[in-house]
N, C-alpha and C positions, 0 to 999 in steps of 0.2 A: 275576569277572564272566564270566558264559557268554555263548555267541554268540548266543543268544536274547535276553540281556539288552543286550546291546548292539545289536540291531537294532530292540527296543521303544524306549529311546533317542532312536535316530535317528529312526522313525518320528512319535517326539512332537516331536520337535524340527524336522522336515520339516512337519510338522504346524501348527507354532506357526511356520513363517516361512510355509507359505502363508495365513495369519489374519490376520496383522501385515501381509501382501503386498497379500489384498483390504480388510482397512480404511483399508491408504495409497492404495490406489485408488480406494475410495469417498470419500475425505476431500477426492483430486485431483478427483476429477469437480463433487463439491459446490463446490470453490474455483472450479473454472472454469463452474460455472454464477454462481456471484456475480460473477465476476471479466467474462462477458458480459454480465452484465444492468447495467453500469457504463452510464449513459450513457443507458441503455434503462429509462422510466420505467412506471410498474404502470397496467394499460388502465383507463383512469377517472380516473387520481392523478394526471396530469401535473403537475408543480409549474410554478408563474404566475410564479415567478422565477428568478433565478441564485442566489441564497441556497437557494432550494429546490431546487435541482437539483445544487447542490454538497453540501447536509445529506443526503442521500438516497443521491447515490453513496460520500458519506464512511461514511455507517452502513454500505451493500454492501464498500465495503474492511475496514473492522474486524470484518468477520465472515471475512473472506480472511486478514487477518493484524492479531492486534488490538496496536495499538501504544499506548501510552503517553499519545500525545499526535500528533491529525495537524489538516493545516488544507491550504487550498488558496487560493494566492498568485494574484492577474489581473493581466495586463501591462495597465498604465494608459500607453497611447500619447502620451496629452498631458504628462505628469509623468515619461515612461522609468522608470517604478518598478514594485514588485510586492509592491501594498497588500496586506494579509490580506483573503480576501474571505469566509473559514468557516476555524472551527477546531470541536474535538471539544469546547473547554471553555473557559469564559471567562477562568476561570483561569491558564490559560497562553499567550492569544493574545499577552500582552508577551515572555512567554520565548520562542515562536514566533520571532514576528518580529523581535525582537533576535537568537535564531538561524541567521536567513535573512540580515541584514544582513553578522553578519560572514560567511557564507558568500562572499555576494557581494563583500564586501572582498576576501577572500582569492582569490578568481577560481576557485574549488567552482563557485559558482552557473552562472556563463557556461561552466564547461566544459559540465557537465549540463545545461545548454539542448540543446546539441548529440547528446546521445545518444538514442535509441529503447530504452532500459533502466532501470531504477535503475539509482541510484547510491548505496552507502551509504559514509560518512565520518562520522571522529571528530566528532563536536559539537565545539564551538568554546568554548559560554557554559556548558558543565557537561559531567556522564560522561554516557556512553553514547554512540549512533550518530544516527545522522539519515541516511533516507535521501530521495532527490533525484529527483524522475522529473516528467517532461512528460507530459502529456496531451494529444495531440495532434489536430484533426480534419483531415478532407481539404478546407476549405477553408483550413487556414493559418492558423487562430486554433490557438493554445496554452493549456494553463492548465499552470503546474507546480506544483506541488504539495509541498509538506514533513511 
């Protein structure tokens, strides 16, 4: 190999990390425009409920990161519990929520109350992960989310 051949090489290969470089950045800027538009409803679409407003931002997550299977739990104040209030499919809103349950047995859930991040941990009631994260507003309501 000549010294020519070896800086052609490098140059495609310098080459091919800056391409791979701006489409992980294009990919990051796209995530964090879904990942702001959470919460933030389309001018005219306002959804009329909490079921719509939870289906809307779950579709903007599964285009951020598409999982399996997600739903989003509401602390119901009168009962201390956290009914299923939207899942991605009907199908697995009993594995869901049987998911979450033993979470919260195992005291998973009440840690990740506490955190301003996910959380991901082994699933309980099958393989894979589940991850755990709050939603939080600044008035102090929470939704968390599985």
């Amino acid at each position: 190999m000549t010294l020519q051949d070896a800086l052609t090489i490098a140059r495609g290969s310098a080459e091919a990390e800056a391409v791979a470089a701006r489409e992980m950045n294009r990919w990051l800027i796209e995530a964090l425009d879904h990942v702001a538009a959470v919460g933030v409803g389309r001018p005219g679409a306002e959804p009329e409920t909490i079921g719509g407003m939870l289906q809307e931002n779950g579709q903007v997550l599964s285009r951020v990161c598409p999982f399996e299977a997600s739903a989003f739990f509401l602390l119901d104040t009168a009962s201390m519990d956290f009914p299923l209030a939207w899942s991605s499919a009907d199908r697995d809103s009993t594995a869901l929520s049987d998911e979450l349950d033993r979470q919260i047995e195992d005291g998973v859930f009440a840690w990740a109350l506490q955190r301003y991040h996910p959380i991901i941990v082994p699933a309980r009631t099958g393989p894979g992960s589940v991850m755990l994260h709050v939603l939080g507003q600044r008035s102090g309501r929470f939704m968390p989310s599985a």
